[in-house]
Biopython code that builds the backbone (N, CA, C, O; Angstrom):
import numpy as np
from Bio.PDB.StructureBuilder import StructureBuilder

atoms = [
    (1, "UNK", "N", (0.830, -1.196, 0.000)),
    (1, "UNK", "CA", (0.000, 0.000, 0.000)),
    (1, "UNK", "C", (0.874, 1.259, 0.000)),
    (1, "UNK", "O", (0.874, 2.186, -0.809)),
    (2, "UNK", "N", (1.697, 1.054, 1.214)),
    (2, "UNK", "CA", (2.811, 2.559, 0.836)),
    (2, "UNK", "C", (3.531, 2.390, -0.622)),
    (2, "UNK", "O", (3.596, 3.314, -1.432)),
    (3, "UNK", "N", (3.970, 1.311, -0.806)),
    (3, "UNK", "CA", (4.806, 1.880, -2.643)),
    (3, "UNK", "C", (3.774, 2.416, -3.388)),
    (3, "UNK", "O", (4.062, 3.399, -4.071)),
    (4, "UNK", "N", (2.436, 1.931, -3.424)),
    (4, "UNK", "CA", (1.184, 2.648, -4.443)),
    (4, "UNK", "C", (0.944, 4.096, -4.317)),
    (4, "UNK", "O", (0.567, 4.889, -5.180)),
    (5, "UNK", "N", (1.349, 4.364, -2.588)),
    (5, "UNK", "CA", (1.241, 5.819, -2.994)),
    (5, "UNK", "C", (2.256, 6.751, -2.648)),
    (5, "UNK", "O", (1.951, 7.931, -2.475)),
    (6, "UNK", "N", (3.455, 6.348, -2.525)),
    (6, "UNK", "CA", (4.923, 6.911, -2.929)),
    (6, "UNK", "C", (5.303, 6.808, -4.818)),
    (6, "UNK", "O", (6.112, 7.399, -5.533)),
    (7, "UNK", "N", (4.310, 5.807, -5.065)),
    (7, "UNK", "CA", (4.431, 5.536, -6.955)),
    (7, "UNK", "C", (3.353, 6.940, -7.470)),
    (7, "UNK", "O", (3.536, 7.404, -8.596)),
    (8, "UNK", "N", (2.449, 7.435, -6.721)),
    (8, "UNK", "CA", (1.262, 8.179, -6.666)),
    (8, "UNK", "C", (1.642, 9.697, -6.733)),
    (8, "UNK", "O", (1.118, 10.485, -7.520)),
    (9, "UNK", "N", (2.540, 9.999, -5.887)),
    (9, "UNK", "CA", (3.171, 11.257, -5.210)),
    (9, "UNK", "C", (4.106, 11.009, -6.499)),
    (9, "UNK", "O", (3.742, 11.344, -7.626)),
    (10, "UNK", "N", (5.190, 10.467, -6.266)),
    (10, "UNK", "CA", (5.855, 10.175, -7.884)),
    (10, "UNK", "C", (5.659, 11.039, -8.820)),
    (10, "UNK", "O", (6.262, 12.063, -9.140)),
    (11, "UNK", "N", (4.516, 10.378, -9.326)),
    (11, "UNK", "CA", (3.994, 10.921, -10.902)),
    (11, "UNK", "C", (3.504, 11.889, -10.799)),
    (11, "UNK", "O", (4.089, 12.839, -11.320)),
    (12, "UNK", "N", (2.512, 12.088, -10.259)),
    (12, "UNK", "CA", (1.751, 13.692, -9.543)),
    (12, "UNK", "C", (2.525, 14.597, -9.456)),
    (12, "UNK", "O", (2.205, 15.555, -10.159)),
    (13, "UNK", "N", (4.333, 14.842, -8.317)),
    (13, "UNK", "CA", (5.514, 15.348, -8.728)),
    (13, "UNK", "C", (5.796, 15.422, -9.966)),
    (13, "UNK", "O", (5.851, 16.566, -10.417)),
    (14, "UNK", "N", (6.082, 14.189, -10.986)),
    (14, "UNK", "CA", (6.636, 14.775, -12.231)),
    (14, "UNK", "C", (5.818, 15.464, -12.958)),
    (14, "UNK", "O", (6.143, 16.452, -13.616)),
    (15, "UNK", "N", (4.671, 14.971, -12.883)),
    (15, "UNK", "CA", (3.560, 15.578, -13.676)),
    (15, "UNK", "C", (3.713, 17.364, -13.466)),
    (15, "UNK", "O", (3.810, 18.225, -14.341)),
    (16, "UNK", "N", (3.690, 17.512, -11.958)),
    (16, "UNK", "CA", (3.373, 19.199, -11.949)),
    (16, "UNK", "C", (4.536, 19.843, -12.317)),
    (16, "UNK", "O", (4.508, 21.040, -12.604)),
    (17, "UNK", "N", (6.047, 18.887, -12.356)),
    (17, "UNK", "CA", (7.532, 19.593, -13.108)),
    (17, "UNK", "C", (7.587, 19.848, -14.477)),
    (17, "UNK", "O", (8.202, 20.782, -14.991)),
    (18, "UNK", "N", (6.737, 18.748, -15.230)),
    (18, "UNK", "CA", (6.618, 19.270, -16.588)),
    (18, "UNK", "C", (5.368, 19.948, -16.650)),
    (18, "UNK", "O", (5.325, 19.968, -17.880)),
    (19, "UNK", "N", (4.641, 20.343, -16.415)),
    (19, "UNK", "CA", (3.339, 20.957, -16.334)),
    (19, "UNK", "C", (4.020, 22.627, -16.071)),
    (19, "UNK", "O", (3.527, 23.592, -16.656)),
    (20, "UNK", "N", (5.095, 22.755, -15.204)),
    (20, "UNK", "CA", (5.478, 23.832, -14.728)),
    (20, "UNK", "C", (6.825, 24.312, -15.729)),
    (20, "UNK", "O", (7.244, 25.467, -15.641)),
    (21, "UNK", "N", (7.520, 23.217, -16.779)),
    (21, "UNK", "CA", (8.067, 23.686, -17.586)),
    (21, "UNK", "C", (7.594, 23.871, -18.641)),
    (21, "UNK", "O", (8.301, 24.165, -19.604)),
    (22, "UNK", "N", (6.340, 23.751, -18.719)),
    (22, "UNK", "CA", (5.661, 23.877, -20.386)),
    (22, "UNK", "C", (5.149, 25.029, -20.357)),
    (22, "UNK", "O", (4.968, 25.562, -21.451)),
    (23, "UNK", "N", (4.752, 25.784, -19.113)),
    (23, "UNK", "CA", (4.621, 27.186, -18.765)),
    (23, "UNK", "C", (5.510, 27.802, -19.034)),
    (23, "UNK", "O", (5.131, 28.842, -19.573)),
    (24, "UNK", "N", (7.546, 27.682, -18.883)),
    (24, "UNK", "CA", (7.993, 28.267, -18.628)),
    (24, "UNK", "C", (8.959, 28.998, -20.191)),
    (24, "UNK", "O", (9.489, 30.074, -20.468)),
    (25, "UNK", "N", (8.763, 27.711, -20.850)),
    (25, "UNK", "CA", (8.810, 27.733, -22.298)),
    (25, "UNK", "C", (8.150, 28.949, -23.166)),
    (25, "UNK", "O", (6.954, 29.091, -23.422)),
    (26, "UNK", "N", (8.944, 29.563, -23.448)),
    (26, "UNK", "CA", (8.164, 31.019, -23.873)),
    (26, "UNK", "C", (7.467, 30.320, -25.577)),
    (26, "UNK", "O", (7.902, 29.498, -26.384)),
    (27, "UNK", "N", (6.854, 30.738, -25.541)),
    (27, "UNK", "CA", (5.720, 30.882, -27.000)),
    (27, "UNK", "C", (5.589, 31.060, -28.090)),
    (27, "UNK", "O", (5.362, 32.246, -28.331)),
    (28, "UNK", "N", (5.632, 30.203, -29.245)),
    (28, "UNK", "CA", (5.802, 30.408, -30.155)),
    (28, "UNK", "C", (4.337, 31.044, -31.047)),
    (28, "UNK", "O", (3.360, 30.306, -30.913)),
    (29, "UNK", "N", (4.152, 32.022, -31.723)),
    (29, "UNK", "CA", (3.090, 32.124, -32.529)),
    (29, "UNK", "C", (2.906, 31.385, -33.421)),
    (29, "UNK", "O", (3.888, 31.253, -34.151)),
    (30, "UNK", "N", (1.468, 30.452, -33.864)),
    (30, "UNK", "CA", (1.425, 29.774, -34.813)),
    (30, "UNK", "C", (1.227, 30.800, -36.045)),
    (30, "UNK", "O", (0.888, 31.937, -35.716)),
    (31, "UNK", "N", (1.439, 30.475, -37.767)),
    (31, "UNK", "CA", (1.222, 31.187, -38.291)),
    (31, "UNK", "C", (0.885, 30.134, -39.528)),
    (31, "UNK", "O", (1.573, 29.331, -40.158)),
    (32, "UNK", "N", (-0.768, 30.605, -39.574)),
    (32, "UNK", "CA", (-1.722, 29.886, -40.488)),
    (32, "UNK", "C", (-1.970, 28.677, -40.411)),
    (32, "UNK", "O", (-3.046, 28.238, -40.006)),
    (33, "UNK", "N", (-0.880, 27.889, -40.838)),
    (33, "UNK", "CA", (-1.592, 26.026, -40.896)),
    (33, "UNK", "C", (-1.987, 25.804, -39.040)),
    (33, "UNK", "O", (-1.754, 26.514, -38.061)),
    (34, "UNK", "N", (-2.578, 24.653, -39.188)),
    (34, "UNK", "CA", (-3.036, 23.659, -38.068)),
    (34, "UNK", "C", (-1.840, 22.661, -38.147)),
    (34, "UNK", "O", (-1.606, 22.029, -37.117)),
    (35, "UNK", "N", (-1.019, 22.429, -39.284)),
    (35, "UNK", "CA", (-0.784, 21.435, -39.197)),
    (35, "UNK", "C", (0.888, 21.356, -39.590)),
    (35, "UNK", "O", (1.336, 21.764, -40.661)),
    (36, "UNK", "N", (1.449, 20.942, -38.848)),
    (36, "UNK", "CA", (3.131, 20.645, -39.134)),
    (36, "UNK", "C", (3.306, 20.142, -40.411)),
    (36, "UNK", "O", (2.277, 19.923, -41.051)),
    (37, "UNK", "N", (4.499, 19.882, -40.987)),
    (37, "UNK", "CA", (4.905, 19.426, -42.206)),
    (37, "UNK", "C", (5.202, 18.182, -42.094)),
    (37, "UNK", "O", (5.266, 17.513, -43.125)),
    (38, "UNK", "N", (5.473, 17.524, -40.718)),
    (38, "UNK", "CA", (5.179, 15.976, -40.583)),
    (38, "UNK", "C", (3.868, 15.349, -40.185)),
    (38, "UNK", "O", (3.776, 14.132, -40.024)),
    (39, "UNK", "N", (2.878, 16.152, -40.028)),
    (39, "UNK", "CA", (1.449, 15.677, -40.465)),
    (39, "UNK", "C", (0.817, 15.124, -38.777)),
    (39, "UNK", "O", (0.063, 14.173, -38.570)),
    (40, "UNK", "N", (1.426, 16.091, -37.733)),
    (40, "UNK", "CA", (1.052, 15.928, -36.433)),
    (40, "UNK", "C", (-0.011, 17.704, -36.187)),
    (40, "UNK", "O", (0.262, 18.772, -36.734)),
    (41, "UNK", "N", (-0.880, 17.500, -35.461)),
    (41, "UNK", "CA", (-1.480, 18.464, -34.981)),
    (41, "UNK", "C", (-0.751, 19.472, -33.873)),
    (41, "UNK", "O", (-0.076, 18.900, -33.018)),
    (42, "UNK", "N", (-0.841, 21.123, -33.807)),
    (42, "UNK", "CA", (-0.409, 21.245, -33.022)),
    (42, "UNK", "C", (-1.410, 21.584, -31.816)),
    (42, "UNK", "O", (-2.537, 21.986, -32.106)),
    (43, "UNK", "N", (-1.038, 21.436, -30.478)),
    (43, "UNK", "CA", (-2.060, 21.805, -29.082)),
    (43, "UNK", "C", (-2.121, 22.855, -29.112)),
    (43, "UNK", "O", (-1.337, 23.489, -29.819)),
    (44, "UNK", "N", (-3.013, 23.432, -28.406)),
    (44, "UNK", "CA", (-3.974, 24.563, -28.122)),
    (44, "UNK", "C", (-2.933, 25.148, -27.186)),
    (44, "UNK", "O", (-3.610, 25.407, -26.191)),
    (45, "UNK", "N", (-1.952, 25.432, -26.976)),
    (45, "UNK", "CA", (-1.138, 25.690, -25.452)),
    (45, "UNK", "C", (-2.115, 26.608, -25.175)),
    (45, "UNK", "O", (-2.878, 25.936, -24.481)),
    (46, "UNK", "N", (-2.578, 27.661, -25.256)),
    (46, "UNK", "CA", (-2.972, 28.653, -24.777)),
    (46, "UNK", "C", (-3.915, 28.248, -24.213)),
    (46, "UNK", "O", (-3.908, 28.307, -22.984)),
    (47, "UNK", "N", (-5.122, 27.664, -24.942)),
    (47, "UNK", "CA", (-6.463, 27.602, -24.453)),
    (47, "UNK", "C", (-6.224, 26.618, -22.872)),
    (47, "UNK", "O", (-6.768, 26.816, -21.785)),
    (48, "UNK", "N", (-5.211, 25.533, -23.258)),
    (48, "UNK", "CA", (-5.133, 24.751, -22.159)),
    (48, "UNK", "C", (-4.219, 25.560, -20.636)),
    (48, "UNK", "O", (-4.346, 25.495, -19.413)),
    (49, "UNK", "N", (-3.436, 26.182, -21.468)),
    (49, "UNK", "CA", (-3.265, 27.450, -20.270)),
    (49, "UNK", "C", (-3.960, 28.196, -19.255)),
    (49, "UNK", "O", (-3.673, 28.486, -18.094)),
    (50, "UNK", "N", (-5.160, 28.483, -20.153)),
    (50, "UNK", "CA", (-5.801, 28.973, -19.026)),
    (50, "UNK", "C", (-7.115, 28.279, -18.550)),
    (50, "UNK", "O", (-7.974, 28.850, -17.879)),
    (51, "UNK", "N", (-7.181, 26.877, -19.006)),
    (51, "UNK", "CA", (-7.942, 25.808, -18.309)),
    (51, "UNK", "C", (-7.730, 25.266, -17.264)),
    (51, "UNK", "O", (-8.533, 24.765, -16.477)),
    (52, "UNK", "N", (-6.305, 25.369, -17.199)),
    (52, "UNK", "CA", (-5.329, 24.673, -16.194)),
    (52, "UNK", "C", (-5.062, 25.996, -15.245)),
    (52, "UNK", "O", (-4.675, 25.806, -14.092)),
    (53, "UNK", "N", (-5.293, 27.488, -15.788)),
    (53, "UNK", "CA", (-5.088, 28.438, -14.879)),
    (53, "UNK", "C", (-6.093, 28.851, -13.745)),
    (53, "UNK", "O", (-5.832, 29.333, -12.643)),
    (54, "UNK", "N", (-7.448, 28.503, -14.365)),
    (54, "UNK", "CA", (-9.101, 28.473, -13.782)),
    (54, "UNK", "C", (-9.189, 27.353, -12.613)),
    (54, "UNK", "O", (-9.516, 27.482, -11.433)),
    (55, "UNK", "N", (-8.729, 26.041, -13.454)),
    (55, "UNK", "CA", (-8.623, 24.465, -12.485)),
    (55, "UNK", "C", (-8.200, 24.649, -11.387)),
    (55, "UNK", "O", (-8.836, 24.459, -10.350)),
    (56, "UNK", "N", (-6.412, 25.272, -11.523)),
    (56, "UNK", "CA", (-6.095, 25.737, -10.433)),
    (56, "UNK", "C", (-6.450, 26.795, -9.429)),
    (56, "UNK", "O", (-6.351, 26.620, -8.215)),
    (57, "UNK", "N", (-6.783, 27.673, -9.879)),
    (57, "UNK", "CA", (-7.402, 28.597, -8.803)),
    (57, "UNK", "C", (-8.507, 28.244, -8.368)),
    (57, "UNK", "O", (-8.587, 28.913, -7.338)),
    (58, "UNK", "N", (-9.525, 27.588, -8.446)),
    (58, "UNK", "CA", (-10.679, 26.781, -8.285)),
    (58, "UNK", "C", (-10.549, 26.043, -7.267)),
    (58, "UNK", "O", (-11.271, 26.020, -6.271)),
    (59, "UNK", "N", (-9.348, 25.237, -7.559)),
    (59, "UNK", "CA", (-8.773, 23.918, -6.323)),
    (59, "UNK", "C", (-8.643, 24.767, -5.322)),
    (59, "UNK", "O", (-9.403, 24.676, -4.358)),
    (60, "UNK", "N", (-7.442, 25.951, -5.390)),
    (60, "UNK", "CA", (-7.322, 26.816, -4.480)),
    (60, "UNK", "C", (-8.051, 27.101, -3.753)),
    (60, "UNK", "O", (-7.850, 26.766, -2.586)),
    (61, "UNK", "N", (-9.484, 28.007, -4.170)),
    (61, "UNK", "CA", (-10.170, 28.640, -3.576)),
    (61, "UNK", "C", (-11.086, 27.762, -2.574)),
    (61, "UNK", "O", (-11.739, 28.177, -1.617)),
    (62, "UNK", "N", (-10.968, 26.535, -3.013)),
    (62, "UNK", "CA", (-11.893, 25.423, -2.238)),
    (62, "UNK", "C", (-11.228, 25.113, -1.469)),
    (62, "UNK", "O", (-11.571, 25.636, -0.409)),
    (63, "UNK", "N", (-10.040, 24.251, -1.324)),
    (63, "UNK", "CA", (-8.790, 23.955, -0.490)),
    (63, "UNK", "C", (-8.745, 25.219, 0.766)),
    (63, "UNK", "O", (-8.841, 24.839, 1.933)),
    (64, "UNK", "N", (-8.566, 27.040, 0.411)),
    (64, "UNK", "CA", (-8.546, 27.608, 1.394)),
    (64, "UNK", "C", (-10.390, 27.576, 1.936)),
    (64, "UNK", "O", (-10.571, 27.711, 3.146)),
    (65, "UNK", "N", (-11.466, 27.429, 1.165)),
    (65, "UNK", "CA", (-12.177, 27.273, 2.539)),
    (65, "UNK", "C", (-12.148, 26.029, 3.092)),
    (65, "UNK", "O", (-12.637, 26.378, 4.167)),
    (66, "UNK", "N", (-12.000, 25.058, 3.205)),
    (66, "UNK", "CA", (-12.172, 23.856, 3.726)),
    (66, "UNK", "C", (-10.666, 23.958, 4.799)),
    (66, "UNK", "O", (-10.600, 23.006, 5.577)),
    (67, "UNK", "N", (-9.626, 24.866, 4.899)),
    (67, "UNK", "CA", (-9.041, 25.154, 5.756)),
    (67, "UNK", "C", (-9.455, 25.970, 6.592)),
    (67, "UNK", "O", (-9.239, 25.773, 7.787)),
    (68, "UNK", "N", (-10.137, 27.060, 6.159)),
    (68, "UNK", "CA", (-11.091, 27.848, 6.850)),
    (68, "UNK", "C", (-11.898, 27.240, 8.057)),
    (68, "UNK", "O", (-11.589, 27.320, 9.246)),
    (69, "UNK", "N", (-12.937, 26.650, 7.541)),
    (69, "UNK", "CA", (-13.364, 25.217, 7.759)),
    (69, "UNK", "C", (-12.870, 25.062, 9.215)),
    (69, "UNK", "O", (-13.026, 25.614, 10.304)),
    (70, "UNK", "N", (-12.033, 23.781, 8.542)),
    (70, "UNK", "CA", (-11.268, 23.088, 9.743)),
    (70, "UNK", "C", (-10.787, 23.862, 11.011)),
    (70, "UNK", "O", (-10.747, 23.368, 12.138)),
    (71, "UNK", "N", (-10.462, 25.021, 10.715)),
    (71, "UNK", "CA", (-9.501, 26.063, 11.707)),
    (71, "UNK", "C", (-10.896, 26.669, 12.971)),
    (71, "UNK", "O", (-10.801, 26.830, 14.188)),
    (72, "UNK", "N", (-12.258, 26.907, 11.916)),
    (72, "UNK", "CA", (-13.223, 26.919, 12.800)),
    (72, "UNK", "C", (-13.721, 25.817, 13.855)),
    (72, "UNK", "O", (-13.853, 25.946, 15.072)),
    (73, "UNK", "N", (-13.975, 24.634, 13.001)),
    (73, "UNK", "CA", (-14.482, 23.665, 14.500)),
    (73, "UNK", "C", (-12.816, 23.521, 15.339)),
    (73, "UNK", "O", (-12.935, 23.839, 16.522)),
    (74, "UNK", "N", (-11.642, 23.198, 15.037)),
    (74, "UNK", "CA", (-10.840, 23.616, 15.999)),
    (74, "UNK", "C", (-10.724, 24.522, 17.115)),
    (74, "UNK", "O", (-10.348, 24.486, 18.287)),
    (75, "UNK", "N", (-11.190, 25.343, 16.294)),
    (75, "UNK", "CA", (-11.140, 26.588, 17.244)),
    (75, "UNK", "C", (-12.579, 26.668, 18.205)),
    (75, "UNK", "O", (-12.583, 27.553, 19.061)),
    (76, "UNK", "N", (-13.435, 26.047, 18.130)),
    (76, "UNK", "CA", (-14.707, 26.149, 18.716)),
    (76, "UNK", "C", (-14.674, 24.661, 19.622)),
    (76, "UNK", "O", (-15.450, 24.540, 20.570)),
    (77, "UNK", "N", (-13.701, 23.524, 19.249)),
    (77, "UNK", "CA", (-13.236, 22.615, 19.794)),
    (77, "UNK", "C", (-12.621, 22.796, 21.243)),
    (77, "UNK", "O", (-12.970, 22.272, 22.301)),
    (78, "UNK", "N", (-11.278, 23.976, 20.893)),
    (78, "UNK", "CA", (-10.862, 23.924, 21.940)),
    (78, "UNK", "C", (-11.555, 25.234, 22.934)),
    (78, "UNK", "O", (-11.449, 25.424, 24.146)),
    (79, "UNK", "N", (-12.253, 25.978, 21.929)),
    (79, "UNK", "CA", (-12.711, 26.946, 23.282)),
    (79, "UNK", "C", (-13.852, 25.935, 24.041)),
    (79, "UNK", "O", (-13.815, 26.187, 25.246)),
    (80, "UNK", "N", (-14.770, 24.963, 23.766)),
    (80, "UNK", "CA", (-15.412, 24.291, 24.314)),
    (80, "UNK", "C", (-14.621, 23.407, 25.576)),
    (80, "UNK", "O", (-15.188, 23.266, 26.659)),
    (81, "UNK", "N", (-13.462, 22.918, 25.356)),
    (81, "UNK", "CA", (-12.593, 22.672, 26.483)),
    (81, "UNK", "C", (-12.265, 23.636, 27.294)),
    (81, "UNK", "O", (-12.284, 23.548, 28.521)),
    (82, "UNK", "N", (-12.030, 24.351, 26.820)),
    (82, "UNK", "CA", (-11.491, 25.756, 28.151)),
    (82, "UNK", "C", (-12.786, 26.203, 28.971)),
    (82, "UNK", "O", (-12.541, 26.801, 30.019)),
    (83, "UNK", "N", (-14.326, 25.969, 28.599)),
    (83, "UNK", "CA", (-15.442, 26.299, 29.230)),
    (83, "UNK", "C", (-15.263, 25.591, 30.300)),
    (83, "UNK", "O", (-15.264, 25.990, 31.465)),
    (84, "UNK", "N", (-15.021, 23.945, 29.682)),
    (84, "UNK", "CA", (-15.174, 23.006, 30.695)),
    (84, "UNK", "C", (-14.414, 22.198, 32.011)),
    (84, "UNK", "O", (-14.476, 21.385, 32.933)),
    (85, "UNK", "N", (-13.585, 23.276, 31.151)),
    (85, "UNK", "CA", (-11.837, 23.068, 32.887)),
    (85, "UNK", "C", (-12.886, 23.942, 33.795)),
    (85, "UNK", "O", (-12.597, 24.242, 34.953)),
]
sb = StructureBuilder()
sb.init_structure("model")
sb.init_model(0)
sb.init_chain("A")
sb.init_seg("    ")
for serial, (resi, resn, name, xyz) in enumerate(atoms, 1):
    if name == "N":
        sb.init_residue(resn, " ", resi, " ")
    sb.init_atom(name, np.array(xyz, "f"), 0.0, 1.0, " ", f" {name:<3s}", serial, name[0])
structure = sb.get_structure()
């Protein structure tokens, strides 16, 4: 069970290193075709740019309330102990 999710963390790591160098890769303008001269399509970088820019701030914004969250019943946790000393 731990190698499945040290194999998990793994990829998830590499994943967000190239995810974070394909950002860092400055931009080429396409100009006219769709299509390379070896007959491969090229990706949308952009559009997926800021799919992945929305995704993420999204996760974010949920992630900080659900810390929010948590920090409240903690905090209403332990003032309920201090009533009861």
């Amino acid at each position: 069970m731990y190698e499945l999710i040290l194999q998990l963390i793994l990829m998830t790591s590499l994943a967000v290193v190239v995810y974070l160098m394909a950002i860092a890769v400055p931009r080429v303008e396409d100009i006219g075709e769709k299509k390379n001269g070896s007959g491969s399509i090229n990706l949308p970088l952009d559009r997926l740019d800021a799919l992945l820019g929305k995704a993420k701030d999204k996760a974010l914004r949920r992630l900080r309330v659900v810390v929010m969250k948590t920090d409240n019943f903690i905090s209403r946790q332990l003032n309920n102990k201090e009533e009861k000393l």
